[in-house]
PyMOL Python script that loads the backbone (N, CA, C, O; Angstrom):
from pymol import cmd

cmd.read_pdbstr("""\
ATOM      1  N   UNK A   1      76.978  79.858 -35.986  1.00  0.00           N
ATOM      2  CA  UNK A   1      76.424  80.977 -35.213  1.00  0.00           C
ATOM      3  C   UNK A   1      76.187  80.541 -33.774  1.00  0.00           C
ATOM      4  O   UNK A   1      75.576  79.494 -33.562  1.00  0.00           O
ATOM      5  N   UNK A   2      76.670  81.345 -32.708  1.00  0.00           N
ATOM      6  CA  UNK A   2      76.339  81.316 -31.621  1.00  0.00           C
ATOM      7  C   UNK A   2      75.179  81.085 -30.871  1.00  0.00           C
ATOM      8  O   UNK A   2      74.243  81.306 -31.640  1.00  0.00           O
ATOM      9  N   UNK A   3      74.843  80.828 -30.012  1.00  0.00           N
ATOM     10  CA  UNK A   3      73.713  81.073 -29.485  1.00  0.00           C
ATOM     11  C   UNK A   3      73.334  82.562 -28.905  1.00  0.00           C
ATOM     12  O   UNK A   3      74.404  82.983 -28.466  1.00  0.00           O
ATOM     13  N   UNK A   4      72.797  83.096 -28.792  1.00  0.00           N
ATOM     14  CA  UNK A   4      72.485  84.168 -28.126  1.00  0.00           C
ATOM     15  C   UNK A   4      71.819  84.332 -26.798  1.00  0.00           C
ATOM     16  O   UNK A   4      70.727  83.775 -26.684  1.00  0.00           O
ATOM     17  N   UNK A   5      72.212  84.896 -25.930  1.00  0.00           N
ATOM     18  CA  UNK A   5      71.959  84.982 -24.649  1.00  0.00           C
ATOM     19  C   UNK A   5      71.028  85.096 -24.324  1.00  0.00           C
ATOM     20  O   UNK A   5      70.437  85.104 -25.404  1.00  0.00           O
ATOM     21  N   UNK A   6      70.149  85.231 -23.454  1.00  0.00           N
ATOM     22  CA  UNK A   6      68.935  85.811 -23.209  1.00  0.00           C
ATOM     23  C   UNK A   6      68.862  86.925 -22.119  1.00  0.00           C
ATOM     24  O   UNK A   6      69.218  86.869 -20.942  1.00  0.00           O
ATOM     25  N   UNK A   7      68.415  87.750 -22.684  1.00  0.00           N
ATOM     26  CA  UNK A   7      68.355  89.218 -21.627  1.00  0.00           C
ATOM     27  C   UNK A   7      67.789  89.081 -20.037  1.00  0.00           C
ATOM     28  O   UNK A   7      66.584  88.974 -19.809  1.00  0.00           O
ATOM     29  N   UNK A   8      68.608  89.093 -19.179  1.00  0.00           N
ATOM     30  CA  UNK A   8      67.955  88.919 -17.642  1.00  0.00           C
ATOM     31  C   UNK A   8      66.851  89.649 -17.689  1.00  0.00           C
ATOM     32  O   UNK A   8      66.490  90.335 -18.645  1.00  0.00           O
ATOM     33  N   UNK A   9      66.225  89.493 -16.519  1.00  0.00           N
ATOM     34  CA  UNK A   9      65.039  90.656 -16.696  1.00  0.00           C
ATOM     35  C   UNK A   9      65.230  92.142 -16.209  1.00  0.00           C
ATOM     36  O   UNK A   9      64.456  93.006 -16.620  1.00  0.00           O
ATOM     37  N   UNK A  10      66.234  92.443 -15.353  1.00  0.00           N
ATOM     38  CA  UNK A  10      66.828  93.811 -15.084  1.00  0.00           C
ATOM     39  C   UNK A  10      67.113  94.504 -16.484  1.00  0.00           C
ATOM     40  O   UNK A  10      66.641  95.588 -16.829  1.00  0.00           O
ATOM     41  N   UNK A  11      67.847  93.812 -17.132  1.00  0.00           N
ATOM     42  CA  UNK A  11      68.167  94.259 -18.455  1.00  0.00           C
ATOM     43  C   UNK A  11      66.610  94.216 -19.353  1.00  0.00           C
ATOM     44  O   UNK A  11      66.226  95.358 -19.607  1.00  0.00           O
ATOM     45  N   UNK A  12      66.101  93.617 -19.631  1.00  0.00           N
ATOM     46  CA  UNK A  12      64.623  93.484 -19.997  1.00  0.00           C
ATOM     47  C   UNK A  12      63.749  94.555 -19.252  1.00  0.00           C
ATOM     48  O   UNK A  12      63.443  95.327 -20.160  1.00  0.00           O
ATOM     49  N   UNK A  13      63.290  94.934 -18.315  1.00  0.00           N
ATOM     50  CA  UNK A  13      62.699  95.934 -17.621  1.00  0.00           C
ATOM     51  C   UNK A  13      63.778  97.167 -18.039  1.00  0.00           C
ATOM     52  O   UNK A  13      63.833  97.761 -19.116  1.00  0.00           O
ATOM     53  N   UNK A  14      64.406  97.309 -17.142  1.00  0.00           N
ATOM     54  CA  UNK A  14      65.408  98.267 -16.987  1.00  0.00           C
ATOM     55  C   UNK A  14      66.221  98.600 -17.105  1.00  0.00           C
ATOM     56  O   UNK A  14      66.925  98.827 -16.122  1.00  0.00           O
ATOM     57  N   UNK A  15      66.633  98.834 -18.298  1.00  0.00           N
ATOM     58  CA  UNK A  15      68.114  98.936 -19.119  1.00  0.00           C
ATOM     59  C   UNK A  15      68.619 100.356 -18.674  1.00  0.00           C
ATOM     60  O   UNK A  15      68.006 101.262 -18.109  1.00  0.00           O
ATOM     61  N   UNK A  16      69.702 100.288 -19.027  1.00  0.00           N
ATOM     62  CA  UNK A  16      70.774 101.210 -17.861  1.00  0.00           C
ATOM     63  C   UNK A  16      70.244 102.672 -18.946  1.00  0.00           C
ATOM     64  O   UNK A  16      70.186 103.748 -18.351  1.00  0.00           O
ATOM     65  N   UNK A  17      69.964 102.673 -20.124  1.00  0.00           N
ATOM     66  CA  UNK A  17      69.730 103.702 -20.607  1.00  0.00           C
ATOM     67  C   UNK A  17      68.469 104.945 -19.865  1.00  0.00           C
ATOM     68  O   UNK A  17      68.411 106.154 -19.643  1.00  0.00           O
ATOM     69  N   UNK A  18      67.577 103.678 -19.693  1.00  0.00           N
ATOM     70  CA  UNK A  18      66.193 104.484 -19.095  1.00  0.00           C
ATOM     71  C   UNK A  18      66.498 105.087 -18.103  1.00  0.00           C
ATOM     72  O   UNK A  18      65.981 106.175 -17.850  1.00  0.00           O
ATOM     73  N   UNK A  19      67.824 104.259 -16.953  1.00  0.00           N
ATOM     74  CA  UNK A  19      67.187 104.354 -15.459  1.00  0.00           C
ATOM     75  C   UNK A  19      68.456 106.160 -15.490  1.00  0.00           C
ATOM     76  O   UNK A  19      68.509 107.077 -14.670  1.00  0.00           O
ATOM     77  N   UNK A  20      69.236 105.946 -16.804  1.00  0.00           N
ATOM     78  CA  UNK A  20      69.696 107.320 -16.578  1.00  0.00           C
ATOM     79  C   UNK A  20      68.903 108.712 -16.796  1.00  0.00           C
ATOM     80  O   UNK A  20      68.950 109.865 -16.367  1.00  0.00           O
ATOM     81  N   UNK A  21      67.865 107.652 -18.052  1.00  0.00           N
ATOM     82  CA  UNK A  21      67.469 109.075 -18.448  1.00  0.00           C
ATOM     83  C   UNK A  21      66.470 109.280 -17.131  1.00  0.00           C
ATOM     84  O   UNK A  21      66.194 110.479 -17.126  1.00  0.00           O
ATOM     85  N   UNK A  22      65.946 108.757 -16.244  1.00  0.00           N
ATOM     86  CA  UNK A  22      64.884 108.863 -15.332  1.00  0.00           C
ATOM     87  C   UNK A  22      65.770 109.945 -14.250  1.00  0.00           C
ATOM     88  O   UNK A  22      65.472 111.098 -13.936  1.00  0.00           O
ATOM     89  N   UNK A  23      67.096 109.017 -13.769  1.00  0.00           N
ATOM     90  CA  UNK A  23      67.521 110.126 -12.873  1.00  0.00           C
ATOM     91  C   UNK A  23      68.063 111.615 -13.768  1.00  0.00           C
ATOM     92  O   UNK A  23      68.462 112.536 -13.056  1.00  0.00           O
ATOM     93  N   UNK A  24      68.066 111.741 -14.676  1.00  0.00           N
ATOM     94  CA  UNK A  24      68.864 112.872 -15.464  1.00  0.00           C
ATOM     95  C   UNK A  24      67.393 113.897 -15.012  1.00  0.00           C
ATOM     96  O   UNK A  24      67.519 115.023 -14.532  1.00  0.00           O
ATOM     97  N   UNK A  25      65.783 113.109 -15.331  1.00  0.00           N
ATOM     98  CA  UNK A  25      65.006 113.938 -15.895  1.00  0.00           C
ATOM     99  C   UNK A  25      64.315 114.406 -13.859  1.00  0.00           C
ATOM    100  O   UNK A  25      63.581 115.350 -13.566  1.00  0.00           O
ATOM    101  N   UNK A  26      64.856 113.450 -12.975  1.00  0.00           N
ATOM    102  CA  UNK A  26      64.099 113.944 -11.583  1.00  0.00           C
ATOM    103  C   UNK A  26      65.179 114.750 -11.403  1.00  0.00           C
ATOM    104  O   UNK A  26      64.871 115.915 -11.151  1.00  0.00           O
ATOM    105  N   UNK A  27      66.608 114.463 -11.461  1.00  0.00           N
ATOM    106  CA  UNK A  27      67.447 115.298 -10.879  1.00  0.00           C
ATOM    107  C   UNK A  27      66.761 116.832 -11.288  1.00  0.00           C
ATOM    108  O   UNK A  27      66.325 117.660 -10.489  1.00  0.00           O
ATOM    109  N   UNK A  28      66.807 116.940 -12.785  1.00  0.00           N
ATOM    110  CA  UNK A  28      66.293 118.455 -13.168  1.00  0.00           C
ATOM    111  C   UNK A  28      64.849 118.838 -12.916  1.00  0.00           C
ATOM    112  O   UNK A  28      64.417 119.986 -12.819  1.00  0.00           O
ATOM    113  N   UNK A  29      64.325 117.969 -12.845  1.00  0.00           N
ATOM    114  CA  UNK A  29      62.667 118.341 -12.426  1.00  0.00           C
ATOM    115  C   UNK A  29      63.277 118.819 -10.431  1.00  0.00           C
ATOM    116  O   UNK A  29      62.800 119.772  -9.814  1.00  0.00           O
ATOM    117  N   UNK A  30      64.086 118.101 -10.001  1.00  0.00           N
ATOM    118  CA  UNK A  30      64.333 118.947  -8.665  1.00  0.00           C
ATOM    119  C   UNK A  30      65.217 119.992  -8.516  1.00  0.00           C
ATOM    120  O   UNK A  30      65.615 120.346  -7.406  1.00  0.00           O
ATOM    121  N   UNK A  31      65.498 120.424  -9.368  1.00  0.00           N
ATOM    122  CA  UNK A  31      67.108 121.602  -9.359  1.00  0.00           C
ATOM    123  C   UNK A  31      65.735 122.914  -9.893  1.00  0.00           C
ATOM    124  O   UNK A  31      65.626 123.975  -9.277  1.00  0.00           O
ATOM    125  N   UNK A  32      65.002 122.624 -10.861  1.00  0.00           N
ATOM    126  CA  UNK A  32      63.927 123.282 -11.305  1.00  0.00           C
ATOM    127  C   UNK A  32      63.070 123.871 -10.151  1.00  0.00           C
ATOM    128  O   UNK A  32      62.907 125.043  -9.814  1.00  0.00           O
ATOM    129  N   UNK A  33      62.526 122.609  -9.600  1.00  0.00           N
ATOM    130  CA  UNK A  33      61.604 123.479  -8.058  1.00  0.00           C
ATOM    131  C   UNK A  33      62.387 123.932  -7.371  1.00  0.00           C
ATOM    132  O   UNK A  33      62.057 125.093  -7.132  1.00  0.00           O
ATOM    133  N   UNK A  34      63.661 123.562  -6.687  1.00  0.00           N
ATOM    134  CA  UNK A  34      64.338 124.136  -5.611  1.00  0.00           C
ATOM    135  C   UNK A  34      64.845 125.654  -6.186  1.00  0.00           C
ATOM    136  O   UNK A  34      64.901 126.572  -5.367  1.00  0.00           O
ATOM    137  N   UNK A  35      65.143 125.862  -7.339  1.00  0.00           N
ATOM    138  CA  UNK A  35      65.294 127.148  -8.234  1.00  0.00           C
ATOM    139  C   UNK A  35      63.815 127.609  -8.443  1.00  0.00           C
ATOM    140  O   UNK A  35      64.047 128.815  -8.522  1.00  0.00           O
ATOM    141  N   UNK A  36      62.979 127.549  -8.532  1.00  0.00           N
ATOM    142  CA  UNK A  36      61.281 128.135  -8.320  1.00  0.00           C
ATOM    143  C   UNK A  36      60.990 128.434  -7.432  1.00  0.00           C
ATOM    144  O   UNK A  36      60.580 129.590  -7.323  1.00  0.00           O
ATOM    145  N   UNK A  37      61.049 127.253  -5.869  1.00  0.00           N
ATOM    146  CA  UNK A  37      60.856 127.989  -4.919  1.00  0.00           C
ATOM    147  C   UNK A  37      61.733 128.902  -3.998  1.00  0.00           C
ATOM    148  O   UNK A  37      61.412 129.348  -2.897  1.00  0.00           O
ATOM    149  N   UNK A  38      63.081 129.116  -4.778  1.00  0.00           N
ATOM    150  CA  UNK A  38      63.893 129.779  -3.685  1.00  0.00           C
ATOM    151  C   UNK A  38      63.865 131.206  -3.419  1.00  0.00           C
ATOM    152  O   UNK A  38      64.083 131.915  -2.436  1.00  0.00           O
ATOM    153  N   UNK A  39      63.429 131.436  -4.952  1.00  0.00           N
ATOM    154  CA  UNK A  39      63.023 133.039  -4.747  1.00  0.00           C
ATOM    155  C   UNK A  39      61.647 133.324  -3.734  1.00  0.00           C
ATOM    156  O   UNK A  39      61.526 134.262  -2.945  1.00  0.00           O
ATOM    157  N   UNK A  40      60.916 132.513  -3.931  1.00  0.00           N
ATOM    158  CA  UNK A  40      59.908 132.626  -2.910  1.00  0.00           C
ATOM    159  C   UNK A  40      60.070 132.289  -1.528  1.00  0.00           C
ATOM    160  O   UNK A  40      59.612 133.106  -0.730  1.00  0.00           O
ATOM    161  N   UNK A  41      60.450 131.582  -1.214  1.00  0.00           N
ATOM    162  CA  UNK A  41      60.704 131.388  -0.131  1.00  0.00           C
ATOM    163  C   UNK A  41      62.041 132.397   0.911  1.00  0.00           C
ATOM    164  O   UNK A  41      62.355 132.189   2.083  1.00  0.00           O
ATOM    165  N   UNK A  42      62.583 133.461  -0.030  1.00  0.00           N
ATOM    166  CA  UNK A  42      63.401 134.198   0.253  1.00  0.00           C
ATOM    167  C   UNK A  42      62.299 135.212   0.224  1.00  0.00           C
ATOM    168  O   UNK A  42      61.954 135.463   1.379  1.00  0.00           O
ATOM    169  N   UNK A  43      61.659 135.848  -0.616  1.00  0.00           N
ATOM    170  CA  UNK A  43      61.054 137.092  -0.489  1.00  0.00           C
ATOM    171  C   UNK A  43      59.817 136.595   0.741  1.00  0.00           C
ATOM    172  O   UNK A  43      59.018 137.516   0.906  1.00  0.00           O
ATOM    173  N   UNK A  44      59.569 135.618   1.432  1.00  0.00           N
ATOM    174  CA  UNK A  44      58.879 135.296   2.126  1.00  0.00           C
ATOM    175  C   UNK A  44      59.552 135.829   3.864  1.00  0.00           C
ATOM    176  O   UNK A  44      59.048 136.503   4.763  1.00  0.00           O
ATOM    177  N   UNK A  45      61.007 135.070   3.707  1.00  0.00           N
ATOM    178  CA  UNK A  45      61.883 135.414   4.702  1.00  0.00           C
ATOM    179  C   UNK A  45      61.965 137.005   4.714  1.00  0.00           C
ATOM    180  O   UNK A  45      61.845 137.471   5.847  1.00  0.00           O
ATOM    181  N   UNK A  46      62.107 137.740   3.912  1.00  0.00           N
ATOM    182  CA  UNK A  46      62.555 139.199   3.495  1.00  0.00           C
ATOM    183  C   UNK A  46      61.311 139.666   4.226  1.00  0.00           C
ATOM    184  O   UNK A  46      61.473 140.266   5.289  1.00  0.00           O
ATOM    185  N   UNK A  47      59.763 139.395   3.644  1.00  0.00           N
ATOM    186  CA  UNK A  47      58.679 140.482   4.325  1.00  0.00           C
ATOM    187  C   UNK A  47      58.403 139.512   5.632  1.00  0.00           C
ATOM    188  O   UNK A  47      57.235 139.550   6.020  1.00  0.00           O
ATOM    189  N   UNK A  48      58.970 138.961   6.106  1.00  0.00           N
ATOM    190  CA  UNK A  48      58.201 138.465   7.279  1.00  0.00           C
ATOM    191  C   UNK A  48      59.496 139.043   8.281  1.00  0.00           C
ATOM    192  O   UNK A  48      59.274 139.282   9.468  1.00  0.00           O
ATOM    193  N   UNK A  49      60.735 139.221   7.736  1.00  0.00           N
ATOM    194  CA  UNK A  49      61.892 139.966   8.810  1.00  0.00           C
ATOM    195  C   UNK A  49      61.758 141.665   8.642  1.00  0.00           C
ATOM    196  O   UNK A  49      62.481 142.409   9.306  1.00  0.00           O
TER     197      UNK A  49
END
""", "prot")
cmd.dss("prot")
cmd.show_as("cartoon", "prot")
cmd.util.cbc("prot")
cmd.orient("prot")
């Protein structure tokens, strides 16, 4: 049997799984507000023109 490697610490902290699910979950937490505030910020433009 081999030896087995030892996990760097990037891989130990931050494995490529998390850092996707992190950008998967800000990307949509920002597509979410910019879609929340756009209607507002349009009917804002609308009564103020």
């Amino acid at each position: 049997m081999g030896q087995r490697a030892r996990p760097t610490a990037a891989e130990t902290f931050a494995p490529t799984d998390l850092w996707q699910g992190i950008l998967l979950v800000s990307s949509f937490g920002f597509w979410a507000v910019m879609l929340g505030l756009m209607p507002a910020l349009l009917l804002r433009v609308w009564l103020a023109g």
